[in-house]
N, C-alpha and C positions, 0 to 999 in steps of 0.2 A: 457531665456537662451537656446541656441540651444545644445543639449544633445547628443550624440553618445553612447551608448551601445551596448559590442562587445564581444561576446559567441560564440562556437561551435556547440549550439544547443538552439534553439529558439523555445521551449513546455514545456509549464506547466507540462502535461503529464510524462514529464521524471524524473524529480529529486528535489533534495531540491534549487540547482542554478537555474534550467530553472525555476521552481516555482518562488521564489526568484526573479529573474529579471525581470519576467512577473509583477509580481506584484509591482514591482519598478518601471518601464514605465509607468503601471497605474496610479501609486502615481503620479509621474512629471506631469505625461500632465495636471490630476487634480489639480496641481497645477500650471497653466499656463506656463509650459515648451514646447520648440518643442522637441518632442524626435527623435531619429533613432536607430533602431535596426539591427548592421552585426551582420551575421551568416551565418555557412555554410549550415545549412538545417533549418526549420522552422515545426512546425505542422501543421497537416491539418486543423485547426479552423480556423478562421479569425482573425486578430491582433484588438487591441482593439481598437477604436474610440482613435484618434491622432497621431497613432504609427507608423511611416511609416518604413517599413522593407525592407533591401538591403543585396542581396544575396550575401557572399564571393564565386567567384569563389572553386570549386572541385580541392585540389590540392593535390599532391601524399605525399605531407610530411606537419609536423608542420612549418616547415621553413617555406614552400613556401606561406602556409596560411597566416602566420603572415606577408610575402610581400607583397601580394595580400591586406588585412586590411588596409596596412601602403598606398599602393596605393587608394584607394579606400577613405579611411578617407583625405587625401590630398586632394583629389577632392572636400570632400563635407565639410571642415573647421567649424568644430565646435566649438564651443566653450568650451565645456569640453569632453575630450572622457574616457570616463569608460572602464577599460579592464578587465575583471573578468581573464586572463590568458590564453586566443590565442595568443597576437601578443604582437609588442613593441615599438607601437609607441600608446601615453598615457599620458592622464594629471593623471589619477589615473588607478593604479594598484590594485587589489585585489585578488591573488592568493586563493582560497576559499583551492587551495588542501594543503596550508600549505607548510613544503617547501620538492620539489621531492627527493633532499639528504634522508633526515627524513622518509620520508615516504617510500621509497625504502629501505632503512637499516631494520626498521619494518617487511618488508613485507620478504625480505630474508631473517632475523634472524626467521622466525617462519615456514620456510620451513626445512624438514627433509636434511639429509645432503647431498644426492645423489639427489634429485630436485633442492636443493639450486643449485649446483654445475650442472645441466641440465639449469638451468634458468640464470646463471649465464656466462656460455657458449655458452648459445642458440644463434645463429647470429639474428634470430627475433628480441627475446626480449632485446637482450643488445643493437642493433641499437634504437629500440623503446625508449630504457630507454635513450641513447647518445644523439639523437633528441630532448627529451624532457630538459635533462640536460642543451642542447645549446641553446636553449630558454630559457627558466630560467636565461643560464648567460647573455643572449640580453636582457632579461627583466631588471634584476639589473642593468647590468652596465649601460645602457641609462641616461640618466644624465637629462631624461624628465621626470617630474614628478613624483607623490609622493606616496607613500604604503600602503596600509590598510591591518593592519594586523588582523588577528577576531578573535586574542587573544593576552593575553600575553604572552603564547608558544609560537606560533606561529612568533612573536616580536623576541626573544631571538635566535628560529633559523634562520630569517634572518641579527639579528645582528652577531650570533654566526659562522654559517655554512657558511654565503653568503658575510658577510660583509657588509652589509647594515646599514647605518649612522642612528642612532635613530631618529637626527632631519628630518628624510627625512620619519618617518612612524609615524601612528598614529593607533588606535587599538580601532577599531568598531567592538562590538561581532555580531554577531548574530541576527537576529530579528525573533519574531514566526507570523503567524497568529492567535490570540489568538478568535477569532470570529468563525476561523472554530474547531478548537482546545479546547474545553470549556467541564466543569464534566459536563454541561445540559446535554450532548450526554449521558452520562452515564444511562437515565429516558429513551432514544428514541430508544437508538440499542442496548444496552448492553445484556437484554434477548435474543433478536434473536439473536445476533452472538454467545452467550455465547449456544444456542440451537442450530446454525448450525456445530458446532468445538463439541458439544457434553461434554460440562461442566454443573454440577451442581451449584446450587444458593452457596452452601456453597465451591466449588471446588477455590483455589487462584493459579491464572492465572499470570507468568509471561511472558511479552511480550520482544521479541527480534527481532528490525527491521534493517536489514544490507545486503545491497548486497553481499558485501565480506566479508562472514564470518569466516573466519580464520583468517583476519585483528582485526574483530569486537570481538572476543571473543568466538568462538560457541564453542569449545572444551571446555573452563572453563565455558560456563554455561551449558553442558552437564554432565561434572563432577559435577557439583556442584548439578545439578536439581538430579543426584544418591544418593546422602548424604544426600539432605534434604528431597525427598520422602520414605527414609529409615525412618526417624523419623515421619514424618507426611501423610497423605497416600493424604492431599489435595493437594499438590501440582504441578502444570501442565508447561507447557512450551510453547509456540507459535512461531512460524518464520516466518516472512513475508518478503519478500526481490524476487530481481531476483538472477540468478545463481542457476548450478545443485546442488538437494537438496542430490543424492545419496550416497555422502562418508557420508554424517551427517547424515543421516537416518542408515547407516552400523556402523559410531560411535554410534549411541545410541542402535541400535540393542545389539552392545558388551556389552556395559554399563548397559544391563538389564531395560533402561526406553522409550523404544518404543512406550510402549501405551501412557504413559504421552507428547507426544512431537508431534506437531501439525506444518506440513511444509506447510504453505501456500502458496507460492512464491508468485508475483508478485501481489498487489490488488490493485483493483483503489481508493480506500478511505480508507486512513487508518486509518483514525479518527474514524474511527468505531471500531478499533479492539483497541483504546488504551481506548475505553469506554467499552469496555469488559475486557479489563487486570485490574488488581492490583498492577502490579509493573510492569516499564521497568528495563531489563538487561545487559547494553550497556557495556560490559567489555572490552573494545578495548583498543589495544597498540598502535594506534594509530589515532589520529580523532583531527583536528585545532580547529575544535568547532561544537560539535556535533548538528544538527538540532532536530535529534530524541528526543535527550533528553529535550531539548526545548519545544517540543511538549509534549510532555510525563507529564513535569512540567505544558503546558499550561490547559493537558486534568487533573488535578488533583491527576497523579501518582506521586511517591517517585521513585526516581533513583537509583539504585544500576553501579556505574561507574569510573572510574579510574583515576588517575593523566595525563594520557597520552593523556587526553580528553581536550581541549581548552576552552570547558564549564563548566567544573568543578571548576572553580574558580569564576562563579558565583556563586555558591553553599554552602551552612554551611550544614557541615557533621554532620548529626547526626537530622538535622532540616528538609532539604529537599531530604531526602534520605543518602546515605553511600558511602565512598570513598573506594576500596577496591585492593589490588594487582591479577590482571589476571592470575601470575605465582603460585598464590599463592590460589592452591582450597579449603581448611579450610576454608581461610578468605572470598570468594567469600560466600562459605556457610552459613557461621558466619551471613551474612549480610542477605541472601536470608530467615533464619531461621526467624530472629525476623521479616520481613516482612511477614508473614505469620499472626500476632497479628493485626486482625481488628483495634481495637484501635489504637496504632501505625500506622498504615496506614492512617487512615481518619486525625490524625494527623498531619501526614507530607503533604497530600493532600493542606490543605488550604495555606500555607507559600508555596507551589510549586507552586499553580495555580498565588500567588501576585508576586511572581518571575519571571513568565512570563509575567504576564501582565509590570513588569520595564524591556521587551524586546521582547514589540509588535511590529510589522512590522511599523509603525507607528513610533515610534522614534527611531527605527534603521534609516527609511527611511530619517529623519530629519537628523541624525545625518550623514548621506552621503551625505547630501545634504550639508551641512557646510563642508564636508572635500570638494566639488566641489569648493565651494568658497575661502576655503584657498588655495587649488592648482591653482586659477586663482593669486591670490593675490600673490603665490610664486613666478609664472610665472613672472609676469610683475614686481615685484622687481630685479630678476634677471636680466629680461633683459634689464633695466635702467644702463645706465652706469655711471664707479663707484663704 
């Protein structure tokens, strides 16, 4: 099968997607596909043995990118083209960001009133957001091809917000790498990192991994890290993500737990650091289907995270971690409290890590691979006439 995969950024390096696709090229060719990879930029490594990569022209807008692909993929006639959410021409769609209505309402409902009302007026940012909007609605309405949604959230706002026909999507969570992802890390780096961040053996570490953290939670798990290090003096906080760490370092300053909160920004492994935590704290309003937490499950933590999470419905609360409201800092602490009980922890550990392994990169990868072959099989039903 001749494969087309079609991104904005083509580097493991970058994120949970370039990750993610990179290592879904890999899977294909290993398994005797020809693949191709658009994108508008690439890393500086070398593409993998079979992969062959084709540059989208540089273009000043999302629009123009996505005519640029649509051009581009017509030349080279694949047989199934995968669009993770540049362009709109597509036998399979997978919007990883879930849907921009959604996630736009999120993000300005947690901005203070006079920023909402800056961001909201901003010629920048509301062009930026109208572009994106008009994509999206090229994306839906195209009448090519079919949906992967990486949740059932995720499902319900493109049946609900977008109008998107349920027969026309199907709903592939998530997959981990669970080989790099594993509690073994826990025996190999967990000392030294827990000695470079300046934690003791007995100090419990919760990990918070989020670029956008005001999205992710960081004010309720700053509140909350105040309440439970009032009761217990072990407990510590970590950040690793990109974005400026300063107003968070000045919220916790206020909040009295400065010393406990640990901003690491950007790390290139972060497998390391979830073999140093004790618990992830992913309290987000918003997230299709969180990766971190994925990971977090695969390295053997317990979750502390929210309904608004797309992979929380993998989850049995109370088994692999706790479901808890972001609005609501009691209950965030509630959860963070009893996560502090060694016992309880090593607990939820093993049912977390067998959770990830039923959503290793591996039968995600499978399971994309059958949604390719139902969108062929749609394809050529349709176009039989009759």
């Amino acid at each position: 099968m001749k494969i087309a995969l079609v991104l904005d950024r083509f580097d493991p390096d970058l994120g949970g997607l370039e990750s993610w696709t990179t290592s879904l090229a890999g899977w294909l060719v290993g398994h005797g596909h020809e693949v191709h990879v658009l994108a508008a930029s690439r890393g500086a490594g070398p593409s993998a043995p079979g992969i062959t990569f084709q540059r989208i022209p540089r273009a000043r807008s999302r629009l123009a990118r996505a005519r640029d692909a649509e051009r581009l993929l017509r030349d080279l006639r694949p047989d199934v083209i995968h669009d993770t959410g540049t362009g709109w021409h597509f036998d399979v769609l997978q919007p990883q960001f879930g849907s921009r209505i959604a996630d736009w309402k999120q993000n300005l409902a947690l901005e203070p009133w006079p920023r909402r009302c800056v961001r909201w007026l901003s010629p920048r940012l509301r062009l930026a957001y109208i572009e994106r909007r008009r994509l999206e609605a090229r994306q839906i309405a195209s009448r090519r091809g079919v949906i992967v949604a990486v949740s059932r959230m995720v499902e319900d706002e493109l049946r609900r917000l977008h109008g998107v026909s349920p027969e026309r999507m199907r709903v592939v969570y998530n997959g981990v790498d669970t080989e790099r992802f594993t509690p073994a890390r826990r025996q190999t780096d967990r000392p030294a990192v827990r000695r470079e961040i300046g934690l003791g053996d007995d100090d419990v570490l919760f990990l918070v991994v989020a670029h956008n953290l005001r999205l992710k939670g960081g004010s309720a798990a700053l509140a909350a890290l105040r309440r439970v290090a009032r009761a217990d003096r072990r407990a510590h906080l970590a950040v690793i993500g990109r974005g400026d760490a300063r107003r968070w370092r000045a919220l916790a300053e206020r909040l009295g737990v400065e010393g406990r909160v640990r901003f690491l920004g950007f790390v290139d492994e972060p497998a390391r650091y979830y073999a140093a935590a004790d618990a992830l704290a992913h309290l987000t309003f918003y997230d299709p289907c969180s990766l971190v937490v994925l990971e977090a499950w695969a390295s053997g933590l317990p979750v502390v995270t929210t309904r608004h999470n797309g992979a929380s419905e993998l989850m049995q609360a109370g088994v692999h971690g706790f479901l808890v409201d972001p609005a609501a800092p009691l209950d965030v602490a509630g959860a963070m409290q009893r996560l502090l009980d060694p016992g309880l922890r090593s607990a939820m550990g093993e049912p977390a890590r067998k959770l990830a392994l039923a959503r290793s990169r591996q039968i995600n990868f499978a399971e994309i691979l059958s949604v390719y072959e139902w969108a062929i099989e749609k394809r050529g039903r349709e176009a039989r006439p009759g």
